[in-house]
N, C-alpha and C positions, 0 to 999 in steps of 0.2 A: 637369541631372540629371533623368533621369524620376522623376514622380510614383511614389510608393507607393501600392501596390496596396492597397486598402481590407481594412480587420479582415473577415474572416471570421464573419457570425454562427454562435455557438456553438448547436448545438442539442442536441446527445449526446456522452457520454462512455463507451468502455471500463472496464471496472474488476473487480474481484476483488470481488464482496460481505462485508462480515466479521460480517453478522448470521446467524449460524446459531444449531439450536437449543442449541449447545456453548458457544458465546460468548455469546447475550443474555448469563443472569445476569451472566456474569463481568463485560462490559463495560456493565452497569446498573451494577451496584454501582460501578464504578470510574470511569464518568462522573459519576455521583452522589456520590461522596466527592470529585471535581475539584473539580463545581459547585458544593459546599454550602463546601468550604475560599475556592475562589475568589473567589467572592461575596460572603463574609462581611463585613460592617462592616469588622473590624480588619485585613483581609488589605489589603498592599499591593506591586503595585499592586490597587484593589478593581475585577474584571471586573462586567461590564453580563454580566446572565442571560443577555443576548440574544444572547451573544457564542459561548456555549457550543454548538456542535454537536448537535441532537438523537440522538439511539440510532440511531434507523433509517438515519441519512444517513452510518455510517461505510463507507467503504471503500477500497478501496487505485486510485488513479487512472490508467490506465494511457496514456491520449492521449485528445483531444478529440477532436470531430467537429464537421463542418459540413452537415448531411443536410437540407437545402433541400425535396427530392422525395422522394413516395413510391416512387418507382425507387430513392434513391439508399438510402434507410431500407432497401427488402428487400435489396440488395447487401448492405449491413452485416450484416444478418439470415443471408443467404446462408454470408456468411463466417465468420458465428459458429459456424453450423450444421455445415459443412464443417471444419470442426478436426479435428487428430488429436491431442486432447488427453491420449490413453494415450501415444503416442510421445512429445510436449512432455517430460511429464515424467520419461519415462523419461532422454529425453536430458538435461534439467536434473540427475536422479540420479545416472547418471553421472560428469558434467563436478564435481559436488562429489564423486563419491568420488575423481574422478583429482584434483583441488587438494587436497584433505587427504589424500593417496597420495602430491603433489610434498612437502607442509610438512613429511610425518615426512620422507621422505628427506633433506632439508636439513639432518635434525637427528641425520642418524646417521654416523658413521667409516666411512672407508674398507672397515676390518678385516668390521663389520656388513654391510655390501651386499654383501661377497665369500661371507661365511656366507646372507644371504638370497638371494641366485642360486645358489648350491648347493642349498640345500635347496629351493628349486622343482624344479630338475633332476631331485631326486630325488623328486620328486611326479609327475614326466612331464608338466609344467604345466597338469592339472587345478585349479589353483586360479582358473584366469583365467575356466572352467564357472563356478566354487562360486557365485566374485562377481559375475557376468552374473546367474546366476539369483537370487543373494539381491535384486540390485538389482532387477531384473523382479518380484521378489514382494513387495518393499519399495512399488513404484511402484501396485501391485494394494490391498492391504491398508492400508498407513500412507500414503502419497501425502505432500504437501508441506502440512505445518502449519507454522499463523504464530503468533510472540509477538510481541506488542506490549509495551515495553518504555521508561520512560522517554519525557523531554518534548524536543523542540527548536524552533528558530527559523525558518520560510522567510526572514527578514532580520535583519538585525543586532538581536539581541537586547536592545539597548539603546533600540530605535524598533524595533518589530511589529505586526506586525496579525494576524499568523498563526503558532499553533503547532500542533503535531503529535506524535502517539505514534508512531515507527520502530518497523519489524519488527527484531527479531534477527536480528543477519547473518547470511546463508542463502544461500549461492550458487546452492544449485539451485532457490530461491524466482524470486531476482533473475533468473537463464537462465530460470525457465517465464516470468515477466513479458515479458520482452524478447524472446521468442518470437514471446509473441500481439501485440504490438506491432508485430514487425518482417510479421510476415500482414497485418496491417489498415496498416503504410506501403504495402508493396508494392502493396496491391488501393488506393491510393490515397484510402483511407479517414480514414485522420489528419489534422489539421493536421499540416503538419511542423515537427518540434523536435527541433531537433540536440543539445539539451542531455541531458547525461545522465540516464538514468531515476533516479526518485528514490520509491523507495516511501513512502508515508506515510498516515499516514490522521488527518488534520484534525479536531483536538476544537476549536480556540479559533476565529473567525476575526473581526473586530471591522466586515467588511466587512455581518454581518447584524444592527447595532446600529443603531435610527431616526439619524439625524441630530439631532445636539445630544444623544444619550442617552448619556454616559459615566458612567463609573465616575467614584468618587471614595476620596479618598487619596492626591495626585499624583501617579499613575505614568500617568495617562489623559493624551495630548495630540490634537488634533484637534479642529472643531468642525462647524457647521451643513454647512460647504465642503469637507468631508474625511473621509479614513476614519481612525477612531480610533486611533492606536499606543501601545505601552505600554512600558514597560519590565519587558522578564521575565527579567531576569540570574537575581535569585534565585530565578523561577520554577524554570528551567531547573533550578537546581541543587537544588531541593524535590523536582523529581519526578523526577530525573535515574534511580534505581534504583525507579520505580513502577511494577507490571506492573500493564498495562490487562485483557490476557487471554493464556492461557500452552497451545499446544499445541491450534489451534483448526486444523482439517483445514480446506484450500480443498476446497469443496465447488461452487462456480458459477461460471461466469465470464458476465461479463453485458455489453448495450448499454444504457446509462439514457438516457433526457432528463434536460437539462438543467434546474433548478428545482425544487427541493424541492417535494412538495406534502402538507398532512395529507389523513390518510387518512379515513374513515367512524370508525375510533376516535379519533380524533385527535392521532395519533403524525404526528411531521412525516417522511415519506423519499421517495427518488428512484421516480417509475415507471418501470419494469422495460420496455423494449422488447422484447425478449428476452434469453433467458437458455439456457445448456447445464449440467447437470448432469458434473462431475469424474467418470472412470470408476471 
């Protein structure tokens, strides 16, 4: 068998930013009632502070990179720049009005689709104008906002290292993601990951806890040789209905480096290699 091909160093990632000025409060406050519940003495399992995600560092992840050269950096740059992020969306708007256009029909008689194809006819099917252009000014004005919603598991919930607040299912979210995805597979920009896209945006993860620094109340296992995992069953189901932030517009879409850094104020987040502005 030939050898595998060596891990890739990570250097930058894709991603959706979700600090705007719409979301800070909301998601200060609600990483802040995470951290202060999480942490607490009596909670268990009891998280390590350290475990908590800072503010600046949330966003929605969309593929890695491995950008060695500064050739390979402004390609990326190139590509960002080069989007036709008005069409993305347009076409993500769309693609959810036609699946929630499939699920009512699924859910009507016979008798009903014979009465709604009539009465198209008798509109001389102007109505297929009305909705093209609602969607076109939908795409202008309201564009695709994200709720964050509820806690879950990247691994069996029972031994974790990493939880996360899910967007609210949105299919024309999940189409704009998988868009700018499949732009930066094809320009050969991605690692590649066949695995399905998974939106999420990472408040716990125990991978940025010193070694030997756990929680206690034994839901912490791991030590000096390992990353931390916990058991968060009844996390999951504490925060199962807790909205992080409700109705926050995608506003950028961005290339970061890899590694957190604080800043001059000393809030910890990713630097920005470039970024495009939502139209």
């Amino acid at each position: 068998m030939p050898p595998k091909p060596p891990t890739p160093k990570l250097t930058h990632f894709l991603c959706i930013p979700l600090i705007t000025p719409t979301s800070h409060p909301q998601l200060q406050k609600s990483l802040t009632t995470f951290r202060q519940t999480a942490t607490h003495a009596t909670h268990t399992p009891q998280i390590p502070g350290a475990a908590i995600r800072p503010l600046g560092t949330l966003h929605l992840t969309l593929g890695v990179m491995s950008l060695l050269t500064p050739e390979r950096v402004e390609s990326a740059l190139a590509v960002l720049r080069g989007l036709d992020l008005g069409g993305m969306v347009l076409g993500a708007l769309v693609l959810e009005r036609s699946e929630r256009g499939d699920e009512k029909e699924k859910g009507k008689g016979k008798e009903e689709k014979k009465e709604e194809k009539s009465g198209e006819e008798k509109e001389g099917g102007s109505q297929g104008g009305e909705e093209r252009g609602s969607i076109g000014e939908s795409s202008g004005s309201r564009g695709l906002k994200i709720t964050l919603r509820g806690l879950k598991s990247m691994h069996d919930a029972t031994s974790t290292s990493t939880l996360y607040a899910p967007p609210v299912d949105s299919p024309a979210l999940l189409s704009f993601c998988q868009q700018l995805k499949n732009v930066f597979t094809d320009a050969g920009l991605l690692v590649p990951d066949t695995r399905p896209l998974l939106l999420h945006a990472t408040v716990l993860n125990t991978i940025y806890v010193p070694r030997g620094g756990r929680g206690k109340g034994g839901g912490g296992h791991g030590g000096k040789k390992g990353r931390i995992t916990i058991d968060a069953e009844e996390m999951l189901e504490d925060w199962a209905d807790f909205v992080w932030m409700e109705g926050v517009r995608v506003e950028k879409v961005a290339v970061c480096r890899m590694g957190a850094k604080k800043g001059v104020d000393g809030e910890e987040a990713y630097e920005v290699e470039g970024s495009v502005d939502m139209p």
